[in-house]
Structures are given as structure tokens and as C-alpha cells.
Backbone and ligand atoms as CSV (ligand in chain L), in Angstrom:
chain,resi,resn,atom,element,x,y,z
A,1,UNK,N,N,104.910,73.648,102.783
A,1,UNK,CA,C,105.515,72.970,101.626
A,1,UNK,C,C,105.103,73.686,100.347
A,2,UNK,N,N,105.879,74.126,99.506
A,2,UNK,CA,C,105.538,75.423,98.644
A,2,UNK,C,C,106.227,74.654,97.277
A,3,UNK,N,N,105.086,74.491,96.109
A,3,UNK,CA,C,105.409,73.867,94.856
A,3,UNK,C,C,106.326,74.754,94.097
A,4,UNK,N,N,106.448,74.367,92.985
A,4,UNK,CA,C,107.152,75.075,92.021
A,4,UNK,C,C,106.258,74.721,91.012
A,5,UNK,N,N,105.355,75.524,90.541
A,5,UNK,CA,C,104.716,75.342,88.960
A,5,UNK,C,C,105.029,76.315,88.036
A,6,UNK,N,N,104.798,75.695,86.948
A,6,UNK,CA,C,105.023,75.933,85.646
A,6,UNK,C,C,103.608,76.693,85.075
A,7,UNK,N,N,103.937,77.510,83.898
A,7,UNK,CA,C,102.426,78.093,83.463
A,7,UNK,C,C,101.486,76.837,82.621
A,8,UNK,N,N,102.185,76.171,82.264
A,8,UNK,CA,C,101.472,75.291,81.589
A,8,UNK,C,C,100.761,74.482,82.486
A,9,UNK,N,N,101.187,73.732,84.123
A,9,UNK,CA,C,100.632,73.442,84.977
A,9,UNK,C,C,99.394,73.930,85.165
A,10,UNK,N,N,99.303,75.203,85.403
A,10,UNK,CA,C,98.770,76.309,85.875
A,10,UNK,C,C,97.432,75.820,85.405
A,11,UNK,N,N,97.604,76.214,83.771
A,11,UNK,CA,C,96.889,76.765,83.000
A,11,UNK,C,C,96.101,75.237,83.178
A,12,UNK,N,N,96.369,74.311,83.293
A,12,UNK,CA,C,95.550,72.908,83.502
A,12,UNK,C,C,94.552,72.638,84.316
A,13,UNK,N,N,94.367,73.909,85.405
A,13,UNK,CA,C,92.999,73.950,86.468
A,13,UNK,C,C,92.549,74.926,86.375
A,14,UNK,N,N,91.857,75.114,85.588
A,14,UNK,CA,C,91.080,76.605,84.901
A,14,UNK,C,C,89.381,76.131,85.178
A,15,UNK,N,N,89.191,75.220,85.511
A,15,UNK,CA,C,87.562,75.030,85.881
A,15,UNK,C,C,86.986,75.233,86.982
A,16,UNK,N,N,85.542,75.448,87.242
A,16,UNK,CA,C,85.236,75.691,88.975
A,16,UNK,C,C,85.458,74.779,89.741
A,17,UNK,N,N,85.539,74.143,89.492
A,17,UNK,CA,C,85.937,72.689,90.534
A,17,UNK,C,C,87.635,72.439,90.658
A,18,UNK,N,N,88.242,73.235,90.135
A,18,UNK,CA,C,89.638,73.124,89.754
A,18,UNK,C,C,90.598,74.295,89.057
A,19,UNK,N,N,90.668,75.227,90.275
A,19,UNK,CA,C,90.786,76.546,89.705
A,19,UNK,C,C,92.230,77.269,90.147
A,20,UNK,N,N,92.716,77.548,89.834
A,20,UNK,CA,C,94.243,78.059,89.932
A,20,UNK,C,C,94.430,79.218,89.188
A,21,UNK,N,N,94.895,80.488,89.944
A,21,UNK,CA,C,95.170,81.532,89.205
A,21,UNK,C,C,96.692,82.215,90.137
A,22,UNK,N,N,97.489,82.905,88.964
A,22,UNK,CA,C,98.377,83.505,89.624
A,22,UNK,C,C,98.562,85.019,89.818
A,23,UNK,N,N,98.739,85.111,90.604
A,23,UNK,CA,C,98.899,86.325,91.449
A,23,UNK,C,C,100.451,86.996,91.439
A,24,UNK,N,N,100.769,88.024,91.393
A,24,UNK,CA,C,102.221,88.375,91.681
A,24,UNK,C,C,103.385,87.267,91.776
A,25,UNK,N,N,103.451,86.089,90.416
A,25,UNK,CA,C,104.084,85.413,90.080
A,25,UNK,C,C,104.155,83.818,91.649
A,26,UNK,N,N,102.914,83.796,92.330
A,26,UNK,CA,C,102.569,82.792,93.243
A,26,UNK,C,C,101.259,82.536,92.690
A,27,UNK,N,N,101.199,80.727,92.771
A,27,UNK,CA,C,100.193,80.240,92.330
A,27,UNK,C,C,99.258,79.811,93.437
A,28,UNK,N,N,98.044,80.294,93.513
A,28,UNK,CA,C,97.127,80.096,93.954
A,28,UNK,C,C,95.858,78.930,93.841
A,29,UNK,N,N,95.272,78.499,94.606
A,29,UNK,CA,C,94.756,77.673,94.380
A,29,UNK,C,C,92.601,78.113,94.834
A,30,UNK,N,N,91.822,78.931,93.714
A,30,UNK,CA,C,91.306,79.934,94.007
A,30,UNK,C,C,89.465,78.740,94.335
A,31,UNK,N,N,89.907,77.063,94.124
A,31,UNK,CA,C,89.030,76.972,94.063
A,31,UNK,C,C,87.990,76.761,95.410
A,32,UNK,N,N,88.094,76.883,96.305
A,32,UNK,CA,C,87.583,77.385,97.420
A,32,UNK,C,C,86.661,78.468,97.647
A,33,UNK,N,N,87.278,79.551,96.938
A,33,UNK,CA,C,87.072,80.443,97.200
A,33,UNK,C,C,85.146,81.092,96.150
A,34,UNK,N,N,85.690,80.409,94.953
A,34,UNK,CA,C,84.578,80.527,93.704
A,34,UNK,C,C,83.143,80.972,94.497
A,35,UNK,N,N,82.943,80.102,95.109
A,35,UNK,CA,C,81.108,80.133,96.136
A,35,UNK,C,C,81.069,81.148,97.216
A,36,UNK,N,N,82.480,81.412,97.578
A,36,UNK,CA,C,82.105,82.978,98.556
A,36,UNK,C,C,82.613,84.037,98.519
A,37,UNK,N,N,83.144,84.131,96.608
A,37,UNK,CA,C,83.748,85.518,96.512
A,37,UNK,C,C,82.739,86.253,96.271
A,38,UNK,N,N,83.694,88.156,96.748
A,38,UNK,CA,C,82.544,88.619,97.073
A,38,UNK,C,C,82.219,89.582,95.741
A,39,UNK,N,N,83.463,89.231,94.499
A,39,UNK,CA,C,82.881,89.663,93.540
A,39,UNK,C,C,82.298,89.019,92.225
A,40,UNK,N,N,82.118,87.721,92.910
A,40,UNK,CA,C,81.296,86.731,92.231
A,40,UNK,C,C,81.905,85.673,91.468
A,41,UNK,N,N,81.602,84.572,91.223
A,41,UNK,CA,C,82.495,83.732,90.437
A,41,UNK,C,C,83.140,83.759,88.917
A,42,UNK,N,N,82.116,84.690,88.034
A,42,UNK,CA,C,82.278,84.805,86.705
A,42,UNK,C,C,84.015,85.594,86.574
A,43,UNK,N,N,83.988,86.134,87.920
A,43,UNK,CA,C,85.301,86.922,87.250
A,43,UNK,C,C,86.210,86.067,87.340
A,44,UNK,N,N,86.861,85.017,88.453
A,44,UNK,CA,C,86.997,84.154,89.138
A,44,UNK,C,C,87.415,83.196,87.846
A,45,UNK,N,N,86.653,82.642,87.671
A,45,UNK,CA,C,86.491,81.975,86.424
A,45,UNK,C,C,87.351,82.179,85.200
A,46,UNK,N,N,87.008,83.711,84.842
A,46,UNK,CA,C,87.676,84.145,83.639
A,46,UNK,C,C,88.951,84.032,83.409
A,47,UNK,N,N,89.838,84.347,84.984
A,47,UNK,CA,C,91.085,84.386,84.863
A,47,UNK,C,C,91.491,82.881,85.593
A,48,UNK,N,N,90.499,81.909,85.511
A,48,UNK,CA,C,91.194,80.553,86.041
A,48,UNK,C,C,92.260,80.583,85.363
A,49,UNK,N,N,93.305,79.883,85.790
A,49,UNK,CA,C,94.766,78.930,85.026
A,49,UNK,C,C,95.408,80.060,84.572
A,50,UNK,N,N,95.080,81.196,84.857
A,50,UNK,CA,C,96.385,82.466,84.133
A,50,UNK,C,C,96.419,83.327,85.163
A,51,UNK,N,N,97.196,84.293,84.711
A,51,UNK,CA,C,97.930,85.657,85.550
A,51,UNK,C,C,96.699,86.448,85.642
A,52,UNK,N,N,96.581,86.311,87.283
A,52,UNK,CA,C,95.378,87.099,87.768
A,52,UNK,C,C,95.571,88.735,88.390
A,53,UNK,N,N,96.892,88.539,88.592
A,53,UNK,CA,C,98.006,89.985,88.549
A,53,UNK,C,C,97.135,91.548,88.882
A,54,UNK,N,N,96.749,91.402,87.058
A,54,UNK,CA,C,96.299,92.646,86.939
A,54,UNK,C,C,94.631,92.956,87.047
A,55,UNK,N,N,93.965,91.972,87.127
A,55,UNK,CA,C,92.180,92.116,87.659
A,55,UNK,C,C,92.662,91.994,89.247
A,56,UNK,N,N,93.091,91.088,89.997
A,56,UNK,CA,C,92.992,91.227,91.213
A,56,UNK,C,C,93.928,92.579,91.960
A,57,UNK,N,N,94.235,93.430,91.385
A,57,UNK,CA,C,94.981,94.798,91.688
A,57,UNK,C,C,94.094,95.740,91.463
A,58,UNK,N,N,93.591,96.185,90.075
A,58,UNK,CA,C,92.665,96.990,89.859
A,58,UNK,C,C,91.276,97.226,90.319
A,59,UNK,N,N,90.763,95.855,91.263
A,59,UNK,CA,C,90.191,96.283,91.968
A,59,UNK,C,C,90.075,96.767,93.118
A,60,UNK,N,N,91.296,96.643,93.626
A,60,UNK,CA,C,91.668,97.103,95.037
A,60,UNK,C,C,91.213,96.637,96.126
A,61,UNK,N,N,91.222,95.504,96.047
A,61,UNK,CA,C,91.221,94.527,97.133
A,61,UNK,C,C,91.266,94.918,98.522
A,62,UNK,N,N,90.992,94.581,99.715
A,62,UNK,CA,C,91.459,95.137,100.908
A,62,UNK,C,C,92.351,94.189,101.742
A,63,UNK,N,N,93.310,94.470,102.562
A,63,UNK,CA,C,94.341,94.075,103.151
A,63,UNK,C,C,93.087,92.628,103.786
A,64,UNK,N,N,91.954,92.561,104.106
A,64,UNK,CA,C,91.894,91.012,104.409
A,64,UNK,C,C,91.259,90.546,103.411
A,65,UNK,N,N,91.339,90.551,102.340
A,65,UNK,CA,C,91.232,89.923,100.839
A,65,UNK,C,C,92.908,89.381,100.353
A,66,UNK,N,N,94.037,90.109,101.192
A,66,UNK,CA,C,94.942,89.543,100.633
A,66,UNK,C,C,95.413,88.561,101.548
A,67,UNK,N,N,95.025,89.189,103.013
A,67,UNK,CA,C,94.756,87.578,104.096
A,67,UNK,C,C,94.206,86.160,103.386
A,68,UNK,N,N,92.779,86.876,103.108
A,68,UNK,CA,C,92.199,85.298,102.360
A,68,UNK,C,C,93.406,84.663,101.300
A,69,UNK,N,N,93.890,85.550,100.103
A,69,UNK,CA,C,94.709,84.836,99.618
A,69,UNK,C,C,96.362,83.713,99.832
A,70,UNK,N,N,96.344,84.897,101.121
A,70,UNK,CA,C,97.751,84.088,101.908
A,70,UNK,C,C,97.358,82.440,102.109
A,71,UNK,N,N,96.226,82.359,102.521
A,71,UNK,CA,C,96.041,81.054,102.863
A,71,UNK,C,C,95.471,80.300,101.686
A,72,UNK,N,N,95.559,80.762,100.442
A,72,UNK,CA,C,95.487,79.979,99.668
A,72,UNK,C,C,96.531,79.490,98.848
A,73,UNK,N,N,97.849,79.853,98.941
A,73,UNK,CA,C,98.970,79.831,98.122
A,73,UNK,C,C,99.545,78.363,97.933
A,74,UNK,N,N,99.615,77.816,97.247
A,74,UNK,CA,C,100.142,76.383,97.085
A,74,UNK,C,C,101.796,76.253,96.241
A,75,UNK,N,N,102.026,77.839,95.612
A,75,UNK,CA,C,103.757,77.479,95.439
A,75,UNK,C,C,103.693,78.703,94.133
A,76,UNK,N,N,105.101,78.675,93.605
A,76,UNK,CA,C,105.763,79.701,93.684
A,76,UNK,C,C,105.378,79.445,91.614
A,77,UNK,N,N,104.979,80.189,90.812
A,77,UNK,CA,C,105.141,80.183,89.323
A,77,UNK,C,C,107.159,80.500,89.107
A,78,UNK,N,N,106.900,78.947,87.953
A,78,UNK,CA,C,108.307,79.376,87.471
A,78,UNK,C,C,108.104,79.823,85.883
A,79,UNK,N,N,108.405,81.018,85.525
A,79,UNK,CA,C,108.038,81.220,84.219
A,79,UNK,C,C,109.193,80.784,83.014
A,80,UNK,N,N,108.913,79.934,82.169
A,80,UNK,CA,C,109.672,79.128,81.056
A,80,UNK,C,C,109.500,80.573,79.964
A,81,UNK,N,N,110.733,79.952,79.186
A,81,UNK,CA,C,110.282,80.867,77.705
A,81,UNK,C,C,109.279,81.069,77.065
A,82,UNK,N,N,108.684,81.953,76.661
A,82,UNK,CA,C,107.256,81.836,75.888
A,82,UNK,C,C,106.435,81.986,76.390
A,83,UNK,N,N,106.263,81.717,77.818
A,83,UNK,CA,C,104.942,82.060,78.400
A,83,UNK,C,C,104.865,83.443,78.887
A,84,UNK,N,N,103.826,83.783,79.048
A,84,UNK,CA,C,103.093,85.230,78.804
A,84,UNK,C,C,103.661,86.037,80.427
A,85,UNK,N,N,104.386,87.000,79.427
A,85,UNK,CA,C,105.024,88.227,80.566
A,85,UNK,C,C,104.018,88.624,81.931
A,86,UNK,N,N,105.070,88.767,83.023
A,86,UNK,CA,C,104.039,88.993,84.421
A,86,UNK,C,C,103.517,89.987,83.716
A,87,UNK,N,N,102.226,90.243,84.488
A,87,UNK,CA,C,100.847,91.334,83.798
A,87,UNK,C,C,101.372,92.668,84.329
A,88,UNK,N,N,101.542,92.550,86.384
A,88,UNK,CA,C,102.213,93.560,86.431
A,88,UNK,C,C,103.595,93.248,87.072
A,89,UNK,N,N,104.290,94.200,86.930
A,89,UNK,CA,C,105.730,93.530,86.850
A,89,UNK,C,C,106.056,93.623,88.874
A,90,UNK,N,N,105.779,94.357,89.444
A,90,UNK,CA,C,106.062,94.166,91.028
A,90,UNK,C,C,104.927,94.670,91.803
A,91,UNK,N,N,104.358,93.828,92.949
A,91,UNK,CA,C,103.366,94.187,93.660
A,91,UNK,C,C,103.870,96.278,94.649
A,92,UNK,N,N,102.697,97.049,94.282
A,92,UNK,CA,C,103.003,98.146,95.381
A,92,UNK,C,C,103.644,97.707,96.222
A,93,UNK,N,N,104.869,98.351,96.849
A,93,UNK,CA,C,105.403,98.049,98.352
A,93,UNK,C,C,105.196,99.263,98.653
A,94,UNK,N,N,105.079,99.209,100.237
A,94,UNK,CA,C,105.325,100.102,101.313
A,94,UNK,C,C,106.370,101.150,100.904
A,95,UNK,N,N,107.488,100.619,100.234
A,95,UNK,CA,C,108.683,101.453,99.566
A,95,UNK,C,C,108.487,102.655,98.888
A,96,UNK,N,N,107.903,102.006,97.734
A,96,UNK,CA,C,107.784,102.319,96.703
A,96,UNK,C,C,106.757,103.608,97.266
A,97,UNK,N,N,105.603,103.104,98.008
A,97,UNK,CA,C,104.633,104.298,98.069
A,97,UNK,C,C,105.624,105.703,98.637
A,98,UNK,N,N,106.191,105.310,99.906
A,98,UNK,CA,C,107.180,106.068,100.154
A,98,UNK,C,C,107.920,107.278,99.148
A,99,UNK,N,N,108.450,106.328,98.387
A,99,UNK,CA,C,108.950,106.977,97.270
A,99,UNK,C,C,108.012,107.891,96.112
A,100,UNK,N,N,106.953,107.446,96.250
A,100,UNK,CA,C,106.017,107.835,95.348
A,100,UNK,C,C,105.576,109.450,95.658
A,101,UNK,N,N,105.493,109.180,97.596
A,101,UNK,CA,C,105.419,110.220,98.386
A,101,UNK,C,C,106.176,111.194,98.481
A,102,UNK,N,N,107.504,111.209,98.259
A,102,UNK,CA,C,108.263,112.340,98.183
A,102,UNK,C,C,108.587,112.616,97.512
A,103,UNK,N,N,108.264,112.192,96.080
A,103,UNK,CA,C,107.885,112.982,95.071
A,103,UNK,C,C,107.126,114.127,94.936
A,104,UNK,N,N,106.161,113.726,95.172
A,104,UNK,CA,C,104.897,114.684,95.773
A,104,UNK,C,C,104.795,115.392,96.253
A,105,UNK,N,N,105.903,115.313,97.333
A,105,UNK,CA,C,106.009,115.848,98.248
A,105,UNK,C,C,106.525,117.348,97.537
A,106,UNK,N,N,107.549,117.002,96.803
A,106,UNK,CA,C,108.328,118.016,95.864
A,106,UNK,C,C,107.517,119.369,95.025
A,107,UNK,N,N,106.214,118.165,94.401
A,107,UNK,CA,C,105.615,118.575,93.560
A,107,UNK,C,C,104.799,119.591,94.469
A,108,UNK,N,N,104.669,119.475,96.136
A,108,UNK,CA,C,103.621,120.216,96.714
A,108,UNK,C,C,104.108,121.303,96.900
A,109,UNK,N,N,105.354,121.766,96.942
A,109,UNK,CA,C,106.061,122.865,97.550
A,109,UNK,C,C,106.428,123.623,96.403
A,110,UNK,N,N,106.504,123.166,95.177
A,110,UNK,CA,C,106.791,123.733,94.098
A,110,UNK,C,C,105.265,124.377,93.905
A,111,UNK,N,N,103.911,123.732,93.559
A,111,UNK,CA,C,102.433,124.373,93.881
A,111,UNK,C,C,102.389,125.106,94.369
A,112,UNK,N,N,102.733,125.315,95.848
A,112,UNK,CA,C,102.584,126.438,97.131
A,112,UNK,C,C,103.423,128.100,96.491
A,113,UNK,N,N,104.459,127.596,96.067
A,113,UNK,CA,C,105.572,128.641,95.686
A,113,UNK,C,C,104.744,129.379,94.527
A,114,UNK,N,N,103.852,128.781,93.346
A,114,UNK,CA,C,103.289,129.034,92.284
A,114,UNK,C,C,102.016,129.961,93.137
A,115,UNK,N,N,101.205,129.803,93.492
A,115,UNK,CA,C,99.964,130.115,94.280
A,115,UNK,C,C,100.578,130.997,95.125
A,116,UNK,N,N,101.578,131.586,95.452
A,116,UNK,CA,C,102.045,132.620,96.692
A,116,UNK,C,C,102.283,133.795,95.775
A,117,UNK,N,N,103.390,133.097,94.926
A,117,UNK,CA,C,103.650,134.615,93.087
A,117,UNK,C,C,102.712,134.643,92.630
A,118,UNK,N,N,101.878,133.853,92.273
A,118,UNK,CA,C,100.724,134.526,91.225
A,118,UNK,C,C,99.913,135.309,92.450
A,119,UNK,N,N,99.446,134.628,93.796
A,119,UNK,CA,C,98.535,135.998,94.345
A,119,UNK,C,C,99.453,137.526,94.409
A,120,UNK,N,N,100.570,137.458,94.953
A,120,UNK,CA,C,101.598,138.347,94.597
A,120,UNK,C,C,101.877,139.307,93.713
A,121,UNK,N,N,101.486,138.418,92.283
A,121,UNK,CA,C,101.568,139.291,90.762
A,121,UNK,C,C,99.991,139.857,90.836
A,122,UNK,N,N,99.087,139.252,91.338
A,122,UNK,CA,C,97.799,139.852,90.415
A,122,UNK,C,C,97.517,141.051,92.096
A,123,UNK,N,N,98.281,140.859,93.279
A,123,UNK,CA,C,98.156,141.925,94.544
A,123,UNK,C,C,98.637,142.877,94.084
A,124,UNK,N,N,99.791,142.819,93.023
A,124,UNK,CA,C,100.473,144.088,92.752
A,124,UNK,C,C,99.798,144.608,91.327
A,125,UNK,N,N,99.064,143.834,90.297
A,125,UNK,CA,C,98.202,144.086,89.101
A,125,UNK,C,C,97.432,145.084,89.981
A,126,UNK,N,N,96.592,144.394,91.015
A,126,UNK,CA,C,95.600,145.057,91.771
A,126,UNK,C,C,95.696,146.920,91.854
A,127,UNK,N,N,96.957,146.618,92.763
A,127,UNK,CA,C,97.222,148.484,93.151
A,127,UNK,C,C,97.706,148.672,91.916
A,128,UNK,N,N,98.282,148.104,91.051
A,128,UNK,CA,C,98.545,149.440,90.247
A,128,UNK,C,C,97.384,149.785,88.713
A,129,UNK,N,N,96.591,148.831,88.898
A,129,UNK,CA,C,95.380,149.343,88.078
A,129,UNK,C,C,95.005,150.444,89.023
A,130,UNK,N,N,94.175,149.994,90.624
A,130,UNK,CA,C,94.041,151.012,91.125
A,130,UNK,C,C,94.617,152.418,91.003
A,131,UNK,N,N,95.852,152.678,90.901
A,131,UNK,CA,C,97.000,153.465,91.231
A,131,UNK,C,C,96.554,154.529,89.711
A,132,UNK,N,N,96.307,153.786,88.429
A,132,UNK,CA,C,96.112,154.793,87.297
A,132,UNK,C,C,94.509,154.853,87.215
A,133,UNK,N,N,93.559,154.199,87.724
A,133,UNK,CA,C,92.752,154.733,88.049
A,133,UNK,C,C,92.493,156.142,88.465
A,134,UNK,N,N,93.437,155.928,89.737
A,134,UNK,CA,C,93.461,157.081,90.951
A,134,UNK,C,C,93.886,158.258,90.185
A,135,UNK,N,N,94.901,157.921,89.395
A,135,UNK,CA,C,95.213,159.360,88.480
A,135,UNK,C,C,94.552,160.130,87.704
A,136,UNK,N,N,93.865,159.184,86.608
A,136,UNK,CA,C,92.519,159.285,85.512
A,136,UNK,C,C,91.832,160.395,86.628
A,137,UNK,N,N,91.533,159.751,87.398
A,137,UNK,CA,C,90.006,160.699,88.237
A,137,UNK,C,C,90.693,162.051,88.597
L,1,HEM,C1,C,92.053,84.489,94.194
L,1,HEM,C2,C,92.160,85.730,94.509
L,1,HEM,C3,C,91.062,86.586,95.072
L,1,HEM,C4,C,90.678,86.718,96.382
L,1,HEM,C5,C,91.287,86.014,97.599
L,1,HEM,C6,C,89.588,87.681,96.420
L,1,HEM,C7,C,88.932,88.075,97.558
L,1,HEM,C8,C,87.959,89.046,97.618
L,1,HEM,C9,C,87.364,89.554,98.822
L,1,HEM,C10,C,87.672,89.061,100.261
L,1,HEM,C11,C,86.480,90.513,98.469
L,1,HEM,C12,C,85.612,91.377,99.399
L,1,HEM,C13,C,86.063,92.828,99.372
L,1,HEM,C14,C,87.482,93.022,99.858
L,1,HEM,O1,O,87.790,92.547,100.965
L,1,HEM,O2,O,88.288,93.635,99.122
L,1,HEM,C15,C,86.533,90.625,97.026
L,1,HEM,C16,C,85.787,91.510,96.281
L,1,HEM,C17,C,85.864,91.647,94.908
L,1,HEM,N1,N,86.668,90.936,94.059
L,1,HEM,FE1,FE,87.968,89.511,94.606
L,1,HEM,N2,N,89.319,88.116,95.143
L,1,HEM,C18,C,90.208,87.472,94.296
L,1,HEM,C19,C,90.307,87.624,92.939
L,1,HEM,C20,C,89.566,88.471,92.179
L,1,HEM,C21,C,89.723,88.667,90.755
L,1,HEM,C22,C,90.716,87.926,89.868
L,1,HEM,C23,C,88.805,89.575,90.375
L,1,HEM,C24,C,88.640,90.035,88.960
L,1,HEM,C25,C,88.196,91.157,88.569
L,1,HEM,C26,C,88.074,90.003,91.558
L,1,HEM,C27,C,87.049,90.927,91.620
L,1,HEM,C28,C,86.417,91.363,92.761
L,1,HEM,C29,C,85.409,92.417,92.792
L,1,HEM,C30,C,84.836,93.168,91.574
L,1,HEM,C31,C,85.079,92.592,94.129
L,1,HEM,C32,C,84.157,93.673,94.690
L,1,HEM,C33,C,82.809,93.184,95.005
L,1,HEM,C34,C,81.995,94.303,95.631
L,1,HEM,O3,O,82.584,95.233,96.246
L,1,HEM,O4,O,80.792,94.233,95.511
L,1,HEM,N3,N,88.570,89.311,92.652
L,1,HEM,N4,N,87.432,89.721,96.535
């Protein structure tokens, strides 16, 4: 059974005993969690009743940190006018990394091509310094 809250809701259980933070636009219900997180409650705390978005990303959480959160989800943020823009606008997908990847991918072969001409240019610098060397003498 999955709520529909509001930020102003939200923002109404911001204490340790009563703690709600949102996550990738789903509201969470974090107060459980306060006494056995493992990066302590103060942070926990800080972002009670608001968009926890962008601290719980930047630390990089591990896939059963986002287990723990699955089972805390109590319903879905509906954002009204005025209230404060998602922090980050879409969770990483699988997609996206994808995409991120063959970019890269691009960027690696274009590198390789750079590093093959320049040993190339400075193999042929090589002999032909050698080469007027060889003459000089
Ligand atoms: C309600 C959502 C959250 C859940 C379910 C959660 C869960 C966890 C879990 C299970 C760990 C252990 C390491 C891991 O598995 O990644 C962890 C570590 C940590 N968390 Fe959270 N966390 C939440 C929110 C936050 C937020 C909002 C912050 C803010 C900065 C935060 C900061 C940290 C830090 C700094 C650690 C690392 C502790 C260490 O490695 O010593 N967490 N969290």
C-alpha cells in the first residue's frame, strides 16, 4: 500500500523518533534505521523531512544499502509548486551507464590512434636526427 505525500508532509517528521527523508522522489520512512546506520545518525538527522537524493548518492552506498532502503519505502513524493527542485534529477540506470560506456568507448580508440602517431612521429624524429648525425660525422 504505497502513500502519496506531499513535501510539506514530509518535512513534518524530521525528528529521531520520527524521521522521513526522500530519496529519488520516494518517501522513506528512515526512522528505524537512525540506531544502526552505518554512517551514523547525525547525518541521518540532518536531512530528516527533505530530499536526501543527493547525500545518499554521493556516498555511494552499496547495492544492500539500497536493499535496506527498499524495505523502508512508505509512498511515492508528489511535488506541489514551490517546493524545492529534485536534488538529483534521475537515479544512475543500468542504461545510462551503458551509454556513458560507449562513449568512452569512442574516446578510447580515438587515445590509442593518438599514442600509435605520436610514437610514429617521434620513431621517425628518431632516425632522422640519427640520419644527420650520421652525416655530420
Ligand atoms: C535512509 C536512507 C539510508 C540508508 C538505507 C543507508 C544505509 C547505509 C548502509 C547499509 C551503510 C553501510 C555501508 C553500505 O552498505 O553502503 C551506510 C553507510 C553510510 N551512510 Fe548511509 N544510508 C542512508 C542514508 C544516508 C544519508 C542521507 C547519508 C548522508 C550523508 C548517509 C551516509 C553514510 C555514510 C557516510 C556511510 C559510510 C560509513 C562508513 O563507511 O564508515 N547515509 N548507509
Amino acid at each position: 500500500m504505497s502513500k502519496v505525500l506531499t513535501y510539506a508532509e514530509v518535512q513534518a517528521h524530521s525528528v529521531k523518533k520520527d524521521l522521513y527523508v526522500v530519496i529519488h522522489d520516494k518517501v522513506y520512512d528512515a526512522t528505524s534505521l537512525v540506531d544502526e546506520h552505518a554512517g551514523g545518525e547525525e547525518v541521518l538527522l540532518d536531512v530528516g523531512g527533505q530530499d536526501a537524493t543527493e547525500a545518499f548518492e554521493d556516498v555511494g552506498h552499496s547495492d544492500e544499502a539500497r536493499e535496506v532502503l527498499q524495505g523502508l519505502v512508505i509512498g511515492d513524493l508528489k511535488r506541489e509548486p514551490g517546493d524545492p527542485k529534485p536534488k538529483v534529477s534521475a537515479p544512475i540506470s543500468s542504461s545510462d551507464r551503458a551509454g556513458a560506456g560507449s562513449n568512452s568507448g569512442d574516446l578510447r580508440v580515438g587515445l590509442y590512434a593518438l599514442v600509435i602517431l605520436g610514437g610514429a612521429a617521434a620513431f621517425g624524429a628518431y632516425k632522422y636526427l640519427h640520419l644527420q648525425e650520421g652525416i655530420k660525422v
